[in-house]
Every structure is written in C-alpha cells, then in structure tokens.
C-alpha positions as CSV (number, residue, x, y, z in Angstrom):
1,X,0.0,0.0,0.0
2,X,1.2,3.3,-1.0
3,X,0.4,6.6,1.0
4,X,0.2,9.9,0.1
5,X,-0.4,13.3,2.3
6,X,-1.4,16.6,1.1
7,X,-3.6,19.4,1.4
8,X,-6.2,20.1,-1.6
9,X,-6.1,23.3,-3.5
10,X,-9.5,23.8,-4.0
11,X,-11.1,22.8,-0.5
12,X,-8.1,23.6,1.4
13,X,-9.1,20.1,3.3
14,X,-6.5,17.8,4.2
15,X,-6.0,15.1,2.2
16,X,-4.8,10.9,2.7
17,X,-4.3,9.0,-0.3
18,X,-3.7,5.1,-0.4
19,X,-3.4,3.1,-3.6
20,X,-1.7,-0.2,-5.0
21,X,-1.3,-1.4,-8.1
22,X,-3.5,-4.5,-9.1
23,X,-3.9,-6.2,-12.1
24,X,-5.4,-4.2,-14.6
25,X,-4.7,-1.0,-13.2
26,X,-4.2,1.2,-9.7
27,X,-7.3,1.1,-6.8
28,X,-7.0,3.4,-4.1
29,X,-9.2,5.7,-1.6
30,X,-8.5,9.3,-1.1
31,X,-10.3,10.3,2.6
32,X,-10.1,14.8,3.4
33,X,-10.8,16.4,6.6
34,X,-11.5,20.0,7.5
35,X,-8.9,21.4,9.8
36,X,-12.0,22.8,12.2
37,X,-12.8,18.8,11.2
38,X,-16.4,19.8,10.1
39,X,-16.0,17.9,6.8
40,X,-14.6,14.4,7.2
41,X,-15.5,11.9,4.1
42,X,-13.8,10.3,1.4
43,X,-14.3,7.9,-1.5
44,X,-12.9,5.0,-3.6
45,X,-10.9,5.3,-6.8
46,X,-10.0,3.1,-9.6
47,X,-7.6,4.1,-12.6
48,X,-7.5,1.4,-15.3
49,X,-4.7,1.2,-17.3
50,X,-0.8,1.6,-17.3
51,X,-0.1,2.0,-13.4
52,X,3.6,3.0,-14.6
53,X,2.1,6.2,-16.2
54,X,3.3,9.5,-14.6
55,X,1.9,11.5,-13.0
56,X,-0.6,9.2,-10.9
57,X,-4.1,12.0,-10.9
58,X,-6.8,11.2,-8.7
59,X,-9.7,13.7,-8.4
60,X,-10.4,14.8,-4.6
61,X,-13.7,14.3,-3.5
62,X,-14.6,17.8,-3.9
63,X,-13.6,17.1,-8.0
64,X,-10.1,18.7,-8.1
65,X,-7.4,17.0,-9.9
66,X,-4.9,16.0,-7.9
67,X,-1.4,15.0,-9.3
68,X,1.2,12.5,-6.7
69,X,4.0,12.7,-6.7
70,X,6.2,10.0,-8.0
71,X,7.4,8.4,-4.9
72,X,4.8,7.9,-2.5
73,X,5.2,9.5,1.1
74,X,4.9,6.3,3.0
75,X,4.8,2.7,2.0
76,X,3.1,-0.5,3.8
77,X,2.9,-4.1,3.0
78,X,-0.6,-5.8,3.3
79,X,1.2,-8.6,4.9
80,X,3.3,-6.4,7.3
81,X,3.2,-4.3,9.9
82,X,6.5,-2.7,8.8
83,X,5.3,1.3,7.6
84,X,8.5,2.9,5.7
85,X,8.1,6.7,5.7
86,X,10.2,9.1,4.0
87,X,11.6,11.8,6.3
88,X,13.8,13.6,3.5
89,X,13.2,14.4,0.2
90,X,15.7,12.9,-2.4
C-alpha cells in the first residue's frame, strides 16, 4: 500500500491517499478532513490502465485534480506491519 499526504487546492481540506497497483490497473481511496474537522468523508478510486504512467491524478472528493508525486510519502505491505516513511526528500 502506498500513502500519500497533502492538502487540496480547491477545498483547502486535508487530504490521505492510499493506492496499490492490481492487475489491470491502480485502486485506491482518497479520505479529506477539515482542519476545524467539520468535513470528514472520502471515497474509492480506480484508474484502469498503465499503473507505470506519470503522474498518478486522482480527483479529490470535492472534483479537483490531484497530481502524486512519484514516490509515494509512505509505503506498507498488506502482509506487514512494517510502515516505511520518507523523512527527507531525495
């Protein structure tokens, strides 16, 4: 599982994304909060296709495009409880 954080442009909510790749194509889940935490929802995504295509663009779930970055912020296994998280950028 990969993990992304990141604050929308358009809502100014904040923003987790996980994803994986799967046969077929990338499924993932984006969930956004309200800092005063009035607005707490989220929804599924699924991008068919090339999961190797860059930039990875999910919509949040007030409709803005959202680009991630190539490496993910965090990474988990789905078998593990082993969380590797990125504390500089390269």
């Amino acid at each position: 599982m990969n993990y992304h954080w990141a604050d929308c442009p358009n809502c100014h909510c904040h923003l987790a994304v996980n994803w994986t790749v799967r046969p077929g194509g990338i499924l993932g889940s984006v969930r956004r909060w309200s800092a005063d935490r009035s607005i707490n929802d989220g929804k599924p995504f699924e991008l068919a296709g090339d999961a190797a295509a860059k930039p990875i663009v999910v919509a949040c779930v007030c409709g803005a495009p959202l680009p991630l970055p190539d490496a993910p912020d965090a990474v988990g296994g789905e078998r593990s409880d082993d969380l590797r998280v990125r504390l500089t950028a390269d």
